[in-house]
C-alpha positions as CSV (number, residue, x, y, z in Angstrom):
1,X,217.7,75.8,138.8
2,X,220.6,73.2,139.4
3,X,221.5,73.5,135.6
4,X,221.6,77.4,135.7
5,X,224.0,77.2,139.0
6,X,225.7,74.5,137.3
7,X,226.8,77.0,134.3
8,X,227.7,79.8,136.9
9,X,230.1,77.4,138.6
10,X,234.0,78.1,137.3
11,X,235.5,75.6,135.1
12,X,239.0,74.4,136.7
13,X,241.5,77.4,136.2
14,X,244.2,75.0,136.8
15,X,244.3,71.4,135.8
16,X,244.7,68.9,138.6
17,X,244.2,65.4,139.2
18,X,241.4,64.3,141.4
19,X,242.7,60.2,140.8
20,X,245.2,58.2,139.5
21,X,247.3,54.8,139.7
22,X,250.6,53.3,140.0
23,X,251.7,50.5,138.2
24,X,254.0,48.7,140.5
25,X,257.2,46.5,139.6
26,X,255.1,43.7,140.1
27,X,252.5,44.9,138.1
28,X,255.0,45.5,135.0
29,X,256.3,42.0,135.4
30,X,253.1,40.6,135.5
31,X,252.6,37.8,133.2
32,X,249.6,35.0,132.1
33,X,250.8,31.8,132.4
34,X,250.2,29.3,130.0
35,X,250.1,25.9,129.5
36,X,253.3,24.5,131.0
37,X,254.2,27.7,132.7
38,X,255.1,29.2,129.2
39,X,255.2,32.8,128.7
40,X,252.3,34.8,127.0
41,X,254.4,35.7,124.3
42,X,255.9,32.5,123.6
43,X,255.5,30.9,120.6
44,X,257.3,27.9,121.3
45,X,256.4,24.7,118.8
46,X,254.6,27.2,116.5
47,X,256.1,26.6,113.0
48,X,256.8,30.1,110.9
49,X,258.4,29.3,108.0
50,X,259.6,33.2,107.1
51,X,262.0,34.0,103.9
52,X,265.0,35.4,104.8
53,X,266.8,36.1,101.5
54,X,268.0,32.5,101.0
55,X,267.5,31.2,104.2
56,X,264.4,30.4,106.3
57,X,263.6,30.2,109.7
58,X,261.3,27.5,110.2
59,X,261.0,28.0,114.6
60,X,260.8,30.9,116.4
61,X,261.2,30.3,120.9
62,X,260.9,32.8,122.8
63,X,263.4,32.5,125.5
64,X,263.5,35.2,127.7
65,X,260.9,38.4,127.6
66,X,261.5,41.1,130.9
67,X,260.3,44.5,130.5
68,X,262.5,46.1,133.6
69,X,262.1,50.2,135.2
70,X,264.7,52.5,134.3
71,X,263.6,55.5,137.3
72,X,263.5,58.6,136.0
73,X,263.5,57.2,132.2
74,X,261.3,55.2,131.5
75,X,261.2,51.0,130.5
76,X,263.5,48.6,129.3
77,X,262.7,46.0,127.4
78,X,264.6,43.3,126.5
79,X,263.9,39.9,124.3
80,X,265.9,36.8,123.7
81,X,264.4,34.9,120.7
82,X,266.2,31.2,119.6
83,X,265.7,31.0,115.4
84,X,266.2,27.7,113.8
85,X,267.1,28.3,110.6
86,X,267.6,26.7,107.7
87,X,270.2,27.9,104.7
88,X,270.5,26.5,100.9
89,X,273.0,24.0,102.2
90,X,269.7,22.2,104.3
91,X,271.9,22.2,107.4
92,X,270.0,23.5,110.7
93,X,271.8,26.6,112.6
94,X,270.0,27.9,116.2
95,X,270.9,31.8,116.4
96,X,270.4,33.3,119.8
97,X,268.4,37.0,118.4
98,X,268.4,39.2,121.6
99,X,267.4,43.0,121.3
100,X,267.4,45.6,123.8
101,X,265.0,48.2,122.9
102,X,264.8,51.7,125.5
103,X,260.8,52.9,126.1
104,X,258.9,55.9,127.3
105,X,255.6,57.3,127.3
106,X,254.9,60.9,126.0
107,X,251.5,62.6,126.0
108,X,250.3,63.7,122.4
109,X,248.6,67.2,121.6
110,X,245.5,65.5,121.5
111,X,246.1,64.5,125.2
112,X,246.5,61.0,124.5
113,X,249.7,58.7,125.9
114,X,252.1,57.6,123.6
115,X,254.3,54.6,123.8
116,X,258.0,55.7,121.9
117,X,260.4,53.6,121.3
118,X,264.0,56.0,122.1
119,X,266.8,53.2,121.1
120,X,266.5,50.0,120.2
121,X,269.7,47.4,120.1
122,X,269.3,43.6,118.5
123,X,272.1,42.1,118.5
124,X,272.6,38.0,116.6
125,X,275.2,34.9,118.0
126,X,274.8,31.2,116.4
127,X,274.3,29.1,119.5
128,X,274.7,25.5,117.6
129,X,274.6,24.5,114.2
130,X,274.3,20.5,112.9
131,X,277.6,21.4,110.2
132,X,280.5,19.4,111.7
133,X,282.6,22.3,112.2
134,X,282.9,24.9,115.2
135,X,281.2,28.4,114.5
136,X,283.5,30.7,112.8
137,X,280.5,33.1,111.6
138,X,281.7,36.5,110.7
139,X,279.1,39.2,111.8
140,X,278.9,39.6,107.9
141,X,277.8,35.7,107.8
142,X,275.3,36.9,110.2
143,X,274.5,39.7,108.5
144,X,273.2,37.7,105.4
145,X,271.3,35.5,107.4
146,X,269.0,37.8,109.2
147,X,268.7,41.3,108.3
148,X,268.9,43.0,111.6
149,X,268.3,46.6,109.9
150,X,264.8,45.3,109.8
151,X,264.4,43.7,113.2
152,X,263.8,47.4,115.2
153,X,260.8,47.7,112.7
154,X,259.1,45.1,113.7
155,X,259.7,45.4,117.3
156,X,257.8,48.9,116.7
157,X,254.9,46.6,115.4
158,X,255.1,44.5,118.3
159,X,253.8,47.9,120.1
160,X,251.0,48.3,118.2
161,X,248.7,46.7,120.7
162,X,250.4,47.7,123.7
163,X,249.5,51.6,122.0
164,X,246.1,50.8,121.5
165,X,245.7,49.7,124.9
166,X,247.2,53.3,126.3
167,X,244.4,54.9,123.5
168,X,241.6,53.2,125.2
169,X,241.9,54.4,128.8
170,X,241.0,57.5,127.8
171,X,237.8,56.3,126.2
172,X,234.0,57.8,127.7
173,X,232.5,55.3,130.0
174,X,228.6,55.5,130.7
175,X,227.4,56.3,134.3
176,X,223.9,57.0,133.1
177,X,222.2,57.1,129.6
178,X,222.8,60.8,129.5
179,X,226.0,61.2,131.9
180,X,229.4,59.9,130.5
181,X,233.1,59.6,132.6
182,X,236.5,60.3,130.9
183,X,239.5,60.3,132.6
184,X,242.5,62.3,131.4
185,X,245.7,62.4,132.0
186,X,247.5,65.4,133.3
187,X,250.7,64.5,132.3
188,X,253.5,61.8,130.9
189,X,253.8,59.6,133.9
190,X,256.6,59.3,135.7
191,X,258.9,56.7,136.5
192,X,260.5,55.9,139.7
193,X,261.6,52.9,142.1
194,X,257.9,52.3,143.1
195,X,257.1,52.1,140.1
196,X,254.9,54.0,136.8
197,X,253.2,57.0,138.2
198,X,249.7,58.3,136.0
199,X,248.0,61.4,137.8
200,X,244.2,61.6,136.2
201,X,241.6,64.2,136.1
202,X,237.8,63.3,135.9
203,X,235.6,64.7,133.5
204,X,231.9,64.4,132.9
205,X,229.3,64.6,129.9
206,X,226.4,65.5,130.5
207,X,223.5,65.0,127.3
208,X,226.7,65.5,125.7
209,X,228.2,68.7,127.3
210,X,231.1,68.8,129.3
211,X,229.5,69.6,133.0
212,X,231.7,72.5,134.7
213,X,232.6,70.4,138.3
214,X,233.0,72.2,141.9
215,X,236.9,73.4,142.1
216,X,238.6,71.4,144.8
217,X,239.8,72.4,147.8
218,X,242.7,70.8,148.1
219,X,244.8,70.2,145.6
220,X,245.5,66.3,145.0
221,X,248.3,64.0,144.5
222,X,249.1,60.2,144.2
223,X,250.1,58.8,147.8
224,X,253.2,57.4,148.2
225,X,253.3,53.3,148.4
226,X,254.3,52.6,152.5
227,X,256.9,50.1,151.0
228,X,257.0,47.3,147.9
229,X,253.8,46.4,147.1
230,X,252.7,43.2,145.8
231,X,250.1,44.3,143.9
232,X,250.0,44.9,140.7
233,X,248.7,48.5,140.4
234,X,247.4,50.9,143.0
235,X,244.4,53.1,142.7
236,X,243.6,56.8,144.4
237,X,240.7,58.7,144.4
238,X,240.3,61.5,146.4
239,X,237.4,62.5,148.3
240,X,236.6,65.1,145.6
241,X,236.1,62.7,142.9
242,X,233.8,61.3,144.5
243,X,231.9,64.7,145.4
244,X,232.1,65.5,141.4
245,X,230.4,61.9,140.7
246,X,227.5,62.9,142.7
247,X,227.8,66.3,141.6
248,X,227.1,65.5,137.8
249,X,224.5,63.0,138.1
250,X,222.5,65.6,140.0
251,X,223.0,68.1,137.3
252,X,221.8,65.0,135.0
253,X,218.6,64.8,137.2
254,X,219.4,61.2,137.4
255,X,218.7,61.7,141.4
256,X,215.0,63.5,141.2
257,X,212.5,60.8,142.7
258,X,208.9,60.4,142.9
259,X,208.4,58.7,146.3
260,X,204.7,56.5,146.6
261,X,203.2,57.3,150.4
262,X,201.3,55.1,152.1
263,X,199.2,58.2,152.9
264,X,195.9,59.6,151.3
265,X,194.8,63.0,151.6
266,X,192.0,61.6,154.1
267,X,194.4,60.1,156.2
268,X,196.5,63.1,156.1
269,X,193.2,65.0,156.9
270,X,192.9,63.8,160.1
271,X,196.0,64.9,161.5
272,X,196.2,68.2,159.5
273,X,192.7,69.4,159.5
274,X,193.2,72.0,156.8
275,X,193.6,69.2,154.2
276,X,189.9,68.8,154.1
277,X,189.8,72.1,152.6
278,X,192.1,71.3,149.8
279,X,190.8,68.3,148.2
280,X,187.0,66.8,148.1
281,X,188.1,63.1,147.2
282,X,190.6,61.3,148.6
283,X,193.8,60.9,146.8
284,X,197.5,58.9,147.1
285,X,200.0,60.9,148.4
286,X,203.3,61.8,146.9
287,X,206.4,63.1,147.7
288,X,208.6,64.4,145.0
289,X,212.5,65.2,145.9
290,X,215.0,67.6,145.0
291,X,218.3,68.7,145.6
292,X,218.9,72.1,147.0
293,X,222.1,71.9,147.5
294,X,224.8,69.4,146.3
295,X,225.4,65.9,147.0
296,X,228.5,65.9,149.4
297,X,230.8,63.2,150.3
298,X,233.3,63.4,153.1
299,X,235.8,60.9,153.6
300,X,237.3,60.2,157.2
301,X,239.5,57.0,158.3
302,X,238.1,53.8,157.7
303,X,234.6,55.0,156.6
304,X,232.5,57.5,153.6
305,X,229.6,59.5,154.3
306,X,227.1,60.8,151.9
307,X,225.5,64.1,152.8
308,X,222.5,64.9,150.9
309,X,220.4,67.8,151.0
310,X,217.1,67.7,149.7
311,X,213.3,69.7,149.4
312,X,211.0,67.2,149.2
313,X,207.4,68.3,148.1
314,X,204.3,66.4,149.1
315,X,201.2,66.3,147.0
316,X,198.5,64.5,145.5
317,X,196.9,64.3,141.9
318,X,197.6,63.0,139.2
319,X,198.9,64.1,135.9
320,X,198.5,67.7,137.7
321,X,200.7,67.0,140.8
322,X,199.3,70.0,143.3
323,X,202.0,70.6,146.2
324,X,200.7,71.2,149.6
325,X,203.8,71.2,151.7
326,X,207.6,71.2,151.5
327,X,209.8,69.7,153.9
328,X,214.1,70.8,154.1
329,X,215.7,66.9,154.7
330,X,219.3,66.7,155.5
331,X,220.4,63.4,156.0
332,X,224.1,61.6,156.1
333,X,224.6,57.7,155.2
334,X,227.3,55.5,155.6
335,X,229.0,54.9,152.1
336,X,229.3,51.2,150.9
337,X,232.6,51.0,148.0
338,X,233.9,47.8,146.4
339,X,235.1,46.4,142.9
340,X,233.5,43.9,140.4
341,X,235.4,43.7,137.3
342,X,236.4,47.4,136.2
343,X,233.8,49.5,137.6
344,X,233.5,50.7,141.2
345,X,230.1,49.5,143.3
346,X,228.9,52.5,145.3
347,X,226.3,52.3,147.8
348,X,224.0,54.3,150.2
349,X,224.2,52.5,153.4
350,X,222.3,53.3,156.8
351,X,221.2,56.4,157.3
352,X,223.4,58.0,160.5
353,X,221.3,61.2,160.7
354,X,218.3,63.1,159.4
355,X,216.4,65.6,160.4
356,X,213.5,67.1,158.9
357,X,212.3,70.5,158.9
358,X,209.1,72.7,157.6
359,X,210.0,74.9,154.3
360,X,206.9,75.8,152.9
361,X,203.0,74.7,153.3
362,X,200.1,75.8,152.6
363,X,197.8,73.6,155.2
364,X,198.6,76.4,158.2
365,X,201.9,75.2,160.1
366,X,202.8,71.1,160.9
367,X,204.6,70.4,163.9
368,X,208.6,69.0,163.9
369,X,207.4,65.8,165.2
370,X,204.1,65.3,162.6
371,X,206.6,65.7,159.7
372,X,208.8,62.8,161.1
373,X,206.3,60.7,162.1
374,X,204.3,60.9,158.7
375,X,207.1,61.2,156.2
376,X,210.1,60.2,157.9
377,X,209.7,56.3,157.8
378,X,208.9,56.6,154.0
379,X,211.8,59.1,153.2
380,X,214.1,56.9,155.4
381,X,213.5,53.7,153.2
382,X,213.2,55.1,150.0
383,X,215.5,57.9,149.5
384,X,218.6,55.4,149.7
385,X,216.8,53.1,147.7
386,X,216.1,55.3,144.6
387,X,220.0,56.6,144.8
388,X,221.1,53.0,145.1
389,X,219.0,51.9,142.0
390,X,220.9,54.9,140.0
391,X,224.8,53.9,141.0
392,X,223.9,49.7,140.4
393,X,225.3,49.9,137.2
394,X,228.7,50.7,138.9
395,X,231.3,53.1,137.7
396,X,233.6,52.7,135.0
397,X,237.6,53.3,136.4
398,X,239.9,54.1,134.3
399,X,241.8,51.1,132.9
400,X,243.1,49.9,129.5
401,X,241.5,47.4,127.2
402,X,241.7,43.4,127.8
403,X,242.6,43.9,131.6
404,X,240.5,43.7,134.7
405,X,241.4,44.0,138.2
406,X,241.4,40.8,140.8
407,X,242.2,40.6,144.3
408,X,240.9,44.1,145.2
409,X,241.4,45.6,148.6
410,X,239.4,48.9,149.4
411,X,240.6,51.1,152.3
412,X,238.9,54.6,152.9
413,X,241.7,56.9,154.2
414,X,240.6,60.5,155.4
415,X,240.5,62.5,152.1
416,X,240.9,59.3,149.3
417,X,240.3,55.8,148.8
418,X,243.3,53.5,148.1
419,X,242.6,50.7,145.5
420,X,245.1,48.3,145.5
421,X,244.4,45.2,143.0
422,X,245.9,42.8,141.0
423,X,245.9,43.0,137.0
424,X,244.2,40.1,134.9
425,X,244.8,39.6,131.1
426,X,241.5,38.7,129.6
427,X,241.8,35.8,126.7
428,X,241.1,37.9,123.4
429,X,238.6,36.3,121.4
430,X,238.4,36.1,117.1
C-alpha cells in the first residue's frame, strides 16, 4: 500500500534545495602541508628536464600558489613558478613565470558543475642569470625562451582534476542495497564575501526508480554564516531532508520488522482466554510492523525527534504467519546525528513517548493496559533497535572525491542541522 501512495504523491513542481554547503575563505585557502611546510603543489627539488625549443628548463619551484574570492564573480587564481633554465650557451637563467588566470563555475545541461576558465594572464621576468652581464632581455628574448602562447593550455590541464572532483559530487551513494542518494545542484553557486555558496536538492532511487518525495512545506535556503568562520566548509540540511531520508527507505521496505516475543500462544492464553480457541499447540509469538503513515522528523532547538507511526500485527505460525491482533503504535524518539568520515551517523535514541492502542483483533477486545504490559516492553526495545541496524551504515553527504571532513561540530537548529567541519585532502594512492 505504501508503494501505491508513494506513486500518487506529486513529484516537486518546483525545484528547491532541501541542503547545501558553503565553502568558506578558509576552506578555499586550505592547503596539506608537507614536509617542511611546502605547499601541495610544490615541486620543489623535483628535476623536469622539458624542451623548450633550444632551451631546457631543468627545475621547476613553485613559489607562490593562492586561489583568492572575487564576490559576485567567481575565483582568482594566481601562480608564481621560478624556471631554471638552461639555453645553448650552458649558462643558468631563473625566470620568475607568474600567471593570473580568472575562474567560475557554470552548471552544464546535463546538471553537472563546470569549472571555466574566463581569462587567463602569464606573464615572464628573468630574476638572475650566472652571464656576467645585467639583464637586458627584450620580451622577444623571453618570447623564445618560453612560449607563453602555450602556458594557458596547460593551466586548463592543471584543472582537469579539480573538474573531476566537481563531477563526482553528484555521483549515487548507497543508503541500502536497493535505495540510492544523489544530490543535485540547483544552480551555479554563488560567490560572495562568506564565501562559495552550493544550494542541493536530494534525490532517491529506489530498486532503481526515482522515488517521488513529500513536497516541502517550507521552502529552504542556505543560512547565513553569524560572522567569518574558521571552518573550512559549512553544511545545512533542513528538517525535510531528513523527513525524505526516512520517507524513501520506508517506500524501500527497509523498515518492515519481524519482532521475536517472549510470548507463546499459551502464555497469551491465560490472559486472553479466547486464544485457546485459536490454536491447539502452543506456538512463539510474533509481532510483525508496519508503517501506516510516514516516518516524520521534527527538528526544534538543540534536539531531533523521530515520529513513527506504525500497525504492528501479532501472530503465531510459521511459514503461514496467522494474525490475531493489531495494535496502532505511535511513538517519538530522541534523534542521535554525528559524522565519521563522509557519511552522516543517525540514530534512534530513547523513546520520549508511546502509546499503544487496539486496531483490529479477533480474540474479543484487550484492554489499553494488557496491550502495554504484554507488548510494550518488547516493542520498546526492539523497534529502535531494528531502525538503528538499517541507518548503521551511515549516510553518504554530498562531497567531492579525495576529501573528507575533520573537526565536525553538529548543532540542531529548529528546522535544519548546521554542519560545520574542516576539509582533509586524502593522500592519492597509485
Amino acid at each position: 500500500l505504501s508503494i501505491l501512495l508513494s506513486l500518487l504523491v506529486p513529484a516537486h513542481t518546483t525545484r528547491s534545495p532541501d541542503c547545501g554547503g558553503i565553502l568558506t575563505p578558509s576552506g578555499l585557502s586550505y592547503r596539506k602541508s608537507g614536509p617542511r611546510n611546502s605547499h601541495a603543489v610544490s615541486r620543489e627539488g623535483r628535476q623536469q628536464h622539458l624542451s623548450v625549443r633550444r632551451n631546457q628548463i631543468n627545475s621547476v619551484k613553485v613559489a607562490e600558489f593562492s586561489l583568492l574570492l572575487i564576490p559576485d564573480t567567481g575565483l582568482r587564481l594566481s601562480i608564481d613558478v621560478d624556471l631554471g633554465i638552461t639555453p645553448a650557451l650552458s649558462t643558468t637563467k631563473v625566470m620568475r613565470l607568474s600567471i593570473l588566470v580568472d575562474l567560475h563555475v557554470e552548471m552544464n545541461p546535463e546538471g553537472n558543475l563546470e569549472l571555466v576558465t574566463s581569462a587567463c594572464k602569464p606573464t615572464v621576468e628573468e630574476m638572475q642569470s650566472t652571464e656576467k652581464m645585467e639583464s637586458q632581455s627584450s620580451s622577444s628574448d623571453v618570447d623564445e625562451e618560453i612560449n607563453i602562447d602555450k602556458i594557458c593550455l596547460e593551466v586548463s590541464k592543471l584543472l582537469l582534476l579539480p573538474h573531476e572532483q566537481l563531477m563526482s559530487l553528484t555521483a549515487q551513494f548507497p543508503v541500502t542495497p536497493s535505495c540510492q542518494v544523489q544530490y543535485l545542484p540547483l544552480a551555479a553557486p554563488m560567490f560572495s564575501e562568506q564565501g562559495i555558496t552550493i544550494s542541493l536538492q536530494t534525490t532517491f532511487q529506489v530498486a532503481g526508480m526515482a522515488t517521488p518525495l513529500p513536497v516541502s512545506p517550507v521552502p529552504f535556503s542556505m543560512p547565513e554564516p553569524a560572522s567569518s568562520s574558521p571552518s573550512h566548509l559549512i553544511l545545512a540540511f533542513s528538517e525535510h531532508f531528513y523527513t525524505s531520508l526516512f520517507f524513501a527507505l520506508e517506500i524501500a521496505g527497509a523498515f518492515n520488522m519481524t519482532i521475536p516475543s517472549p510470548l507463546t500462544t499459551a502464555t497469551m492464553a491465560q490472559k486472553i482466554t479466547q486464544m485457546g480457541s485459536l490454536f491447539q499447540e502452543d506456538l512463539p509469538v510474533m509481532l510483525q510492523a508496519v508503517f501506516r503513515s510516514s516516518p516524520r522528523v521534527v527538528l526544534e532547538e538543540g534536539k531531533g525527534a523521530l515520529k513513527l507511526f506504525l500497525t504492528v500485527h501479532i501472530g503465531a505460525g510459521s511459514p503461514a504467519f496467522q494474525s490475531f491482533l493489531s495494535v496502532n503504535v505511535d511513538m517519538s524518539t530522541g534523534l542521535l546525528l554525528s559524522i565519521a568520515d563522509t557519511r552522516m551517523m543517525i540514530s534512534a535514541a530513547v523513546i520520549e513517548d508511546i502509546e499503544l492502542s487496539l486496531a483490529a483483533s479477533d480474540v474479543g477486545p484487550v484492554p489499553a493496559a494488557l496491550l502495554e504490559e504484554l507488548f510494550l516492553p518488547t516493542i520498546r526495545e526492539e523497534v529502535p533497535a531494528q531502525m538503528n541496524a538499517v541507518l548503521s551504515e551511515g549516510v553518504f553527504l554530498p562531497h567531492i572525491s579525495s576529501f573528507t571532513y575533520t573537526d565536525v561540530n553538529v548543532t540542531i537548529h529548529k528546522d535544519y542541522v548546521l554542519v560545520p567541519c574542516n576539509l582533509e585532502l586524502r593522500a592519492r594512492t597509485g
